[in-house]
C-alpha positions, 0 to 999 in steps of 0.5 A: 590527767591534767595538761599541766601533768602531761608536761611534768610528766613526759615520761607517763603514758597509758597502754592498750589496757590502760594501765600507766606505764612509766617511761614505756614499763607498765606499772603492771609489769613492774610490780610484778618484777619488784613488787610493792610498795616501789619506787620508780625513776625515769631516766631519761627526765632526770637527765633533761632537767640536768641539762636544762638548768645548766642550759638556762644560766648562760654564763661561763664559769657556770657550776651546777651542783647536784644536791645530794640530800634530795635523792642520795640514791648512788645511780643518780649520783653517777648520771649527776657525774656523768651530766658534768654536774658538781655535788653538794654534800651536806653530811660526811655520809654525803660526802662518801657517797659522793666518792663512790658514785665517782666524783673527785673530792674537789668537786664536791661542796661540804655545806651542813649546819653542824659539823663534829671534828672528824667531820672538819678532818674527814673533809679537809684531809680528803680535799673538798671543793670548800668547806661551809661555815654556817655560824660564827661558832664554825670559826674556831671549830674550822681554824682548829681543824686547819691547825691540825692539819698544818693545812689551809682550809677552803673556806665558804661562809654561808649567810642569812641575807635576811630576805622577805618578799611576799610569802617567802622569808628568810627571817627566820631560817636558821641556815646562815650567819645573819646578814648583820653578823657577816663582815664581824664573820669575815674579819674573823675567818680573814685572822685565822692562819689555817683558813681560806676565804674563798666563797659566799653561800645561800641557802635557798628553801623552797622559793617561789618568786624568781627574783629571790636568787637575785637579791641574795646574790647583789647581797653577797657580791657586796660581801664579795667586794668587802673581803676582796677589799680586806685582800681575801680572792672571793672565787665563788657566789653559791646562790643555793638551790629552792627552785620551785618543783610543780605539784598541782595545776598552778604554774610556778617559775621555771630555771629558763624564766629567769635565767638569762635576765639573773646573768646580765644583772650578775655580771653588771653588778661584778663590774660595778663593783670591780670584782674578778668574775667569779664562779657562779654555783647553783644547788637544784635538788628538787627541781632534778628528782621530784617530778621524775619520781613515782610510788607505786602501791598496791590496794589491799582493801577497800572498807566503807566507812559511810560518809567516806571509803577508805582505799588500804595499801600496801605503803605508808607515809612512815615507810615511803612517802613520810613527808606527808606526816612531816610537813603536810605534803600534798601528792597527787595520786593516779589509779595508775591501772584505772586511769581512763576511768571516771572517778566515783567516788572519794577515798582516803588513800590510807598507809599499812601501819598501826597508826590513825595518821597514816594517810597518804592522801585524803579525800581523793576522787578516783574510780570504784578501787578493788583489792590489787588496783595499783596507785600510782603517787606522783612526784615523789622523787625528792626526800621521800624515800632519804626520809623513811623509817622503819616504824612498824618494822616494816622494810622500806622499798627497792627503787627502779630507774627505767629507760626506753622500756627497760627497768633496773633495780638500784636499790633493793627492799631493805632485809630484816638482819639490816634492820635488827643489826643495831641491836643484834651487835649488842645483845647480850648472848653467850656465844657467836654459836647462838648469835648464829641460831637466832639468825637461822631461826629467823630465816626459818619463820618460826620452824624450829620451836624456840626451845630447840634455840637454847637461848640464854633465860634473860632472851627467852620469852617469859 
């Protein structure tokens, strides 16, 4: 392992049969306990990383806004509670889970590209932080709401500032009024009786120049200035999320490297602009989970293909780690029981399912592998498992958060009746009795013949 994996990774460490252990549990033990493919989280980094980017901006109306879309898994919501973090919900889904896992409904920021009816009234009626309005279509959809309602609206609009500098663009994103639409988007919201304009959004998208946050902020407190100046209190710049996560030995910007710096040159350009100070909102999502995040699969063959050897496990792209097929996503992959040992030869890490692009990494050095090595993929915190499916039929994995030693489950494997429910609730049988026989027969693997089932003729096999 790298010095730069060592330093993402302070949770990993080897033991005396040097298999990994995550956060003092050996991967041995916890795919012995939960099995195979299984997600595992350490608690401990989670909580730090929290504490860092709320350390690193030193200004005092500061609000870190957890954003759920990256991991929704309930238990991280709650420590994202208990750490004094905010939610940034982007659908009413989020928004509910955001409910249980404990959050006050003024704590939570409703940010989404689309938003139905009842999604505007779900949100309203409950009392959101704020409710974003990503294009100038939002508008009526918003005022209708709030009409509804008799209820005034807490009103973000969230803007394209239409950055580029070098790799990064905004130019294209499809998030946000563009920057030239915007004042045509405030004197809109500022008509409407049932609206409030309280705030100003980006939406950052994977950044990587430390500067960025900064030019989208000067872009929005002149915003800020010119609903302030048409009599609108502008109470929040929400400067998003994007932060970098590391996923190979190349150095990228940490909070801490722009922290400070991105405050002083907020609150002089506040001043210069006489504006009441506002409160300032990030949305880390990636930087929070990501690295704190390991696969753990299970090798259930190795085949010689002659010019390469490909290692089969018992996971997948579809069902574990998805974003590999959906933006090329390159993981790096340990042999988590074999870390000590030199690497031999070069594998394709290949998925479980009926499908020739089911490669969960390519060309990977690693030491000879053998039927029940566990691999371990790093780095997989974020959007892996909120992105999965069912393809193939197979059950998306349990996920475990440890602590000190100590695994817990937080999410168990998904059971076959959850994955068929969709279409059980609509199959067209004669009577809950053979409803009820189908689901027996099920859970008996096939014991019972299916012409004891009496299933009606169009559900029989022909």
């Amino acid at each position: 392992m790298s010095m730069s994996g060592k330093l993402r990774w302070p949770f990993i460490s080897v033991d005396n049969s040097g298999s990994m252990t995550v956060d003092g549990a050996s991967v041995k033990t916890l795919v012995e306990e939960f099995g195979s493919p299984l997600y595992v989280l350490s608690e401990k980094e989670i909580r730090n990383r929290m504490k860092r980017i709320k350390k690193a901006f030193p200004y005092k109306k500061l609000e870190i806004q957890y954003a759920a879309k990256c991991n929704t898994n309930l238990e991280i919501l709650r420590i994202a509670k208990e750490e004094g973090l905010e939610l940034d919900a982007s659908s009413t889904g989020e928004i509910m889970l955001g409910l249980l896992a404990g959050f006050e409904p003024g704590k939570i920021t409703f940010t989404n590209l689309h938003k139905k009816e009842e999604d505007w009234l779900f949100a309203a009626k409950i009392g959101v932080k704020a409710i974003t309005i990503d294009a100038v279509e939002g508008i009526p959809q918003a005022e209708a709401a709030g009409k509804q309602l008799d209820k005034k609206l807490k009103i973000f609009l969230r803007i394209n500032p239409q950055i580029k500098r070098g790799r990064y663009s905004t130019i294209h994103h499809q998030y946000g009024i563009p920057i030239k639409q915007a004042k045509f988007a405030i004197d809109k919201v500022l008509e409407q009786p049932h609206l409030e304009l309280v705030g100003f959004h980006f939406h950052g998208s994977y950044i990587d120049n430390k500067n960025i946050h900064w030019i989208a902020a000067k872009k929005l407190l002149r915003l800020a200035k010119y609903a302030h100046d048409k009599g609108a209190r502008i109470k929040y710049i929400d400067c998003g999320g994007g932060f970098p996560v590391q996923h190979t030995d190349k150095k990228v910007f940490q909070p801490e490297d722009m922290g400070e710096e991105f405050v002083r040159q907020f609150r002089e350009k506040v001043a210069a602009l006489g504006l009441p100070e506002p409160t300032l909102i990030f949305e880390p999502g990636k930087f929070i989970v990501a690295n704190a995040g390991v696969g753990l699969v299970k090798v259930v063959s190795v085949k010689d293909l002659g010019h390469i050897k490909a290692a089969i496990t018992d996971g997948s792209t579809y069902a574990f780690v998805p974003d590999v097929l959906a933006y090329g996503w390159h993981y790096p992959i340990l042999p988590a029981t074999k870390i000590h040992m030199p690497p031999e030869a070069k594998y394709h890490i290949a998925g479980c399912t009926c499908d020739d692009i089911d490669k969960i990494g390519r060309e990977r050095k690693m030491p000879y592998l053998e039927r029940g090595d566990i691999l371990s993929i790093m780095d997989c915190g974020a959007y892996s498992n909120v992105m999965t499916s069912n393809f193939n039929t197979l059950k998306r994995a349990p996920m475990v958060m440890v602590k000190d030693g100590v695994a817990r489950l937080i999410r168990r494997r998904d059971k076959y009746g959850e994955m068929f429910a969709q279409e059980l609730d609509v199959l067209k049988l004669e009577s809950r009795g053979e409803l009820n026989k189908f689901t027996s027969f099920a859970r008996q693997k096939l014991k019972v013949p299916i012409d004891e089932l009496q299933l009606p003729e169009e559900a029989k096999p022909k």
